[in-house]
C-alpha positions in Angstrom: 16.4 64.2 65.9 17.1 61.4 63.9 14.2 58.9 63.0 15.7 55.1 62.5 13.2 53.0 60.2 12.0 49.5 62.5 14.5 46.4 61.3 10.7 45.0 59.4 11.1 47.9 57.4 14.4 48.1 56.1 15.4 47.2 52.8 16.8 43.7 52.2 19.1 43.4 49.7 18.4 41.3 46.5 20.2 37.7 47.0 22.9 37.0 45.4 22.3 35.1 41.6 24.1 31.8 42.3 25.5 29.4 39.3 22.8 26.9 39.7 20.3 29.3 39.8 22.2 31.5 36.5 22.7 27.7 34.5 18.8 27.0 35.3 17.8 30.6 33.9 20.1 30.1 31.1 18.6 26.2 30.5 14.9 27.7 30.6 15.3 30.1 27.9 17.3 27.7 25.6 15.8 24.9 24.7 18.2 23.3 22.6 21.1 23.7 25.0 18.7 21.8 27.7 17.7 19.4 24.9 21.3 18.7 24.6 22.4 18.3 27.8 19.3 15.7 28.1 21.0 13.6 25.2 24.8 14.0 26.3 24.7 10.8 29.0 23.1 7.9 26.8 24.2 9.0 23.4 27.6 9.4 25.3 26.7 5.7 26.2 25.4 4.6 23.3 28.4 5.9 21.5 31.3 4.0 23.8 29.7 0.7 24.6 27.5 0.0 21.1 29.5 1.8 18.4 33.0 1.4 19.4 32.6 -2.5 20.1 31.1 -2.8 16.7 34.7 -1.2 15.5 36.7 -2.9 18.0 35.0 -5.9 16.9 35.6 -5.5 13.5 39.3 -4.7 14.0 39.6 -7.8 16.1 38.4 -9.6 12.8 41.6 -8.7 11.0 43.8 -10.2 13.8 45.1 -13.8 13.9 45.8 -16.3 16.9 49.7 -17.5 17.3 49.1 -21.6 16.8 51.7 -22.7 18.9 51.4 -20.1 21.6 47.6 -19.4 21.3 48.5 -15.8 22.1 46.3 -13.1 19.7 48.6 -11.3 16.5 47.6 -7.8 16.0 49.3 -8.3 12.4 46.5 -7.5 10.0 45.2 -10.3 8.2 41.9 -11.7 5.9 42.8 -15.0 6.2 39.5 -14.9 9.0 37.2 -13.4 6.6 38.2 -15.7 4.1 37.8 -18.6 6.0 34.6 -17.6 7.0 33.1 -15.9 3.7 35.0 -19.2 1.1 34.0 -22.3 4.4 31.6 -24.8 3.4 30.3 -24.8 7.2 30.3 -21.4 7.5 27.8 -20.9 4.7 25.6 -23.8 5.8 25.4 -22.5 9.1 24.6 -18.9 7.4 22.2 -20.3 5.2 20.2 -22.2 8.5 20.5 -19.4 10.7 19.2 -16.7 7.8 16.2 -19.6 7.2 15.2 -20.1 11.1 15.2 -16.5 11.6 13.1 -15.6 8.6 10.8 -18.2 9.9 10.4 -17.4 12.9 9.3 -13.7 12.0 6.8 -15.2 9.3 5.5 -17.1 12.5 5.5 -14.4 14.7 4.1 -11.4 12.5 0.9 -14.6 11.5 0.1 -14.9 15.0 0.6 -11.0 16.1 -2.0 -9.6 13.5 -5.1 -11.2 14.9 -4.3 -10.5 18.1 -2.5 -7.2 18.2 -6.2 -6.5 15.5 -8.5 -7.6 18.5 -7.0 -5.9 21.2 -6.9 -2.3 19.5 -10.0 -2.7 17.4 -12.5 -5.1 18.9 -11.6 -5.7 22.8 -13.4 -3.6 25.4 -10.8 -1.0 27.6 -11.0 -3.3 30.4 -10.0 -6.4 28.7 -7.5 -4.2 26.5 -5.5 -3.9 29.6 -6.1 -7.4 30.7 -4.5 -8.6 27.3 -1.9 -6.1 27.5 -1.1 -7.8 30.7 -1.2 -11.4 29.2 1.0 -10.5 26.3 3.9 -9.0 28.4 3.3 -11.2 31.7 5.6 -13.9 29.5 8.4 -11.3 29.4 8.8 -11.0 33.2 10.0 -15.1 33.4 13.3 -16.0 33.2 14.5 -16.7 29.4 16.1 -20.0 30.4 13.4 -20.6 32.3 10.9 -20.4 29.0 13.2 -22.1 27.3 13.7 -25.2 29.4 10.2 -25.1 29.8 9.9 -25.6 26.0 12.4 -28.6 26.0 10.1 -30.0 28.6 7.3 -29.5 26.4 8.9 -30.7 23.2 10.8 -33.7 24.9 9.6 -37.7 23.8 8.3 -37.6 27.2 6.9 -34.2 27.5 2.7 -33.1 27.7 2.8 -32.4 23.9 3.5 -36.1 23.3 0.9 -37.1 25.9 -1.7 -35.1 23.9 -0.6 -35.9 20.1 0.0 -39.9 21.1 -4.0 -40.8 21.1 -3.8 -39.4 17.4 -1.4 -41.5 16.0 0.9 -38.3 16.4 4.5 -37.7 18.1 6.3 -34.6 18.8 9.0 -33.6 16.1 11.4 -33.7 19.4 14.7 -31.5 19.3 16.1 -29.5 16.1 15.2 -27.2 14.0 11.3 -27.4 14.2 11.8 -27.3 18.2 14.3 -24.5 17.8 11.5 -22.4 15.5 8.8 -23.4 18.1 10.9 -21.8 20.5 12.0 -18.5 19.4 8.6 -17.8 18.0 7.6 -17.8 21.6 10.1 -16.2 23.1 9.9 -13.5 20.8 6.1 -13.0 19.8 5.5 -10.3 22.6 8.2 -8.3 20.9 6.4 -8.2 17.7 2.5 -7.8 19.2 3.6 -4.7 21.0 4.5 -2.5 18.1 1.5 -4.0 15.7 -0.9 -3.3 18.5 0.7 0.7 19.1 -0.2 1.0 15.1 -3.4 -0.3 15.0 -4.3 2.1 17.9 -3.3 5.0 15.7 -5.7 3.9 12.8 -8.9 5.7 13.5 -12.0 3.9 13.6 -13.6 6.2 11.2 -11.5 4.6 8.2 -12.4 1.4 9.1 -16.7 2.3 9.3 -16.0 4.2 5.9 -14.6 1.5 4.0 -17.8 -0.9 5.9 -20.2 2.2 4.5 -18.5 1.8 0.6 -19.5 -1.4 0.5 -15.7 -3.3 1.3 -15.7 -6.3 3.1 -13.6 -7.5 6.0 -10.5 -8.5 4.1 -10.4 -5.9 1.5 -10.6 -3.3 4.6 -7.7 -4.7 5.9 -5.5 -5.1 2.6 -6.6 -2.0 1.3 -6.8 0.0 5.0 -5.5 -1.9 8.2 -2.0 -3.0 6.4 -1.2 0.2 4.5 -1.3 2.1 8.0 0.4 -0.4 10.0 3.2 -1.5 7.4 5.7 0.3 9.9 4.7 -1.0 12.6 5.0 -4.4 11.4 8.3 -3.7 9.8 9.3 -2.5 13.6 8.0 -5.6 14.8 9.8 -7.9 12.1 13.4 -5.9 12.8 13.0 -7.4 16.8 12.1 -10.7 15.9 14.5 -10.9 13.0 17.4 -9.5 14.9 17.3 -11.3 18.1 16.6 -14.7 16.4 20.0 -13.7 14.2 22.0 -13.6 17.1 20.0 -16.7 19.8 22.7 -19.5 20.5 21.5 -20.3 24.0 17.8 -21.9 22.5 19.7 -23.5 20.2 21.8 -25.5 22.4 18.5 -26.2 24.8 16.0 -27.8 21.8 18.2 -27.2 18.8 20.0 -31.0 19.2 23.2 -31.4 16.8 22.1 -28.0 14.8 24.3 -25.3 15.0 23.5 -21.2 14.2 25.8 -18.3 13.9 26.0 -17.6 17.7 27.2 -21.1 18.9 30.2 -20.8 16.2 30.7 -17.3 18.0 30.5 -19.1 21.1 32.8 -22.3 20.6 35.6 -19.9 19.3 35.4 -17.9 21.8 35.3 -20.2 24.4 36.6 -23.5 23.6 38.7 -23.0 20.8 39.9 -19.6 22.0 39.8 -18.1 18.7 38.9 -14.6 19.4 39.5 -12.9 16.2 37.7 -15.9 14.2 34.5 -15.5 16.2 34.6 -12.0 15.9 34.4 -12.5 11.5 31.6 -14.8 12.5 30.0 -12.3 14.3 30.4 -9.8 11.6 27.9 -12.0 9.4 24.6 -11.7 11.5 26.0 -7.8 11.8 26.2 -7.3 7.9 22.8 -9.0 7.3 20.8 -6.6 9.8 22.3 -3.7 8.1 21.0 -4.9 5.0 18.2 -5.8 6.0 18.0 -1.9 7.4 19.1 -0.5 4.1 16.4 -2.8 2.5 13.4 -2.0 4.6 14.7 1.9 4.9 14.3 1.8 0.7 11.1 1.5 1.1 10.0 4.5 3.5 8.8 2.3 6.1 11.0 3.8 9.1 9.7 7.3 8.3 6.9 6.8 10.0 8.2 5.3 13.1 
């Protein structure tokens, strides 16, 4: 007699490995393939939209626009880069736009320090937050929107004026003041962010050692505070710098007559249809940041970022 084990008790065969489940084995015991396959999508990304329209940008530069038919050349040609490198308007519009930028990240990284300083080092944790909250609150408005709101401000007939008129004062109205006013604002939170994230990672100790050696509030932060956060300012200076570089749309809201590199960019593109002309302009603000990169990356300041 034959004894038949109960279906509950008969052995079930081991399931089948699928691929999923083989590439998931195979992802968990190499790290570096899975750390790859993280990166593929946005350096893939980063790769095709940032680096090749720097080139393709940079090719268009060497083209030249047909003057009677307006149609693009693909003959190669430095007559742009000659124009724009040897034109007295070019350079004066260089020369402003290098200025206002510079300015406006002298302004920003002033006004930063004492507050990024007070919100890692002096505020409370509950009103660390809140001024976390007030700094980036600005960033979730519109940037026309701040920027109009600025004109409004700065206008002959705007709330500044109201305030400055019983002092015998008037507002400086549109240009280049209103234009640094402007992107000082617009660009502050950039800068407080990563000057706040170093001070957070200078610990408090240093700062009650140098009180206990006798150094006072200013030498601690020459000789302490500003050592530690020197990237972190750096980091803050490359947004502002940068994104003032390249601003044409403030310009033509507060700037009045003045022109910067980005409204030449945009009036050849647009009304003069002179692609491969802006595209040598745009090469200017390009060539600046790099060396301004190579400059700061001299130093050793973007080790430690």
């Amino acid at each position: 007699m034959t004894l038949t084990a109960p279906p509950s008790e008969r052995a079930v065969p081991a399931p089948k490995a699928t691929a999923s489940r083989r590439l998931s084995s195979f992802l968990t015991t190499h790290p570096r393939a899975r750390l790859s396959l993280l990166l593929t999508a946005p350096l893939f990304w980063l790769v095709v939209v940032y680096i090749v329209a720097l080139v393709l940008l940079l090719v268009t530069a060497f083209w030249s626009v047909d003057s009677f038919t307006g149609e693009i050349r693909t003959d190669w040609t430095l007559d742009n880069i000659i124009t724009v490198v040897t034109g007295a308007l070019y350079q004066t519009v260089t020369l402003r736009t290098l200025g206002v930028a510079l300015l406006v990240t002298i302004i920003d990284v002033a006004l930063a320090l004492p507050i990024a300083f007070y919100m890692a080092k002096v505020a409370s944790p509950r009103m660390q937050r809140i001024l976390v909250i007030a700094v980036l609150m600005p960033l979730w408005a519109s940037y026309l929107v701040k920027a109009y709101a600025w004109r409004s401000v700065l206008s002959q007939e705007g709330i500044l004026e109201w305030v400055l008129a019983p002092f015998g004062m008037h507002t400086p109205g549109y240009g280049l003041p209103a234009t640094v006013i402007t992107l000082s604002y617009l660009w502050l939170p950039y800068v407080i962010l990563p000057i706040y994230a170093g001070l957070e990672r200078v610990p408090d100790s240093l700062l009650e050692a140098s009180a206990d050696l006798g150094g006072k509030t200013w030498r601690t932060i020459g000789s302490v505070v500003l050592p530690l956060t020197f990237p972190a300012i750096i980091a803050g200076t490359i947004f502002s710098f940068s994104l003032s570089l390249g601003d044409y749309i403030t310009v033509n809201i507060v700037g009045g007559a003045n022109q910067m590199l980005g409204n030449l960019v945009y009036t050849n593109v647009g009304a003069a249809n002179n692609l491969p002309l802006a595209a040598a302009i745009a090469l200017i603000p390009i060539v600046i940041i790099f060396g301004y990169l190579a400059l700061v990356r001299r130093t050793g300041a973007l080790n430690n970022l």
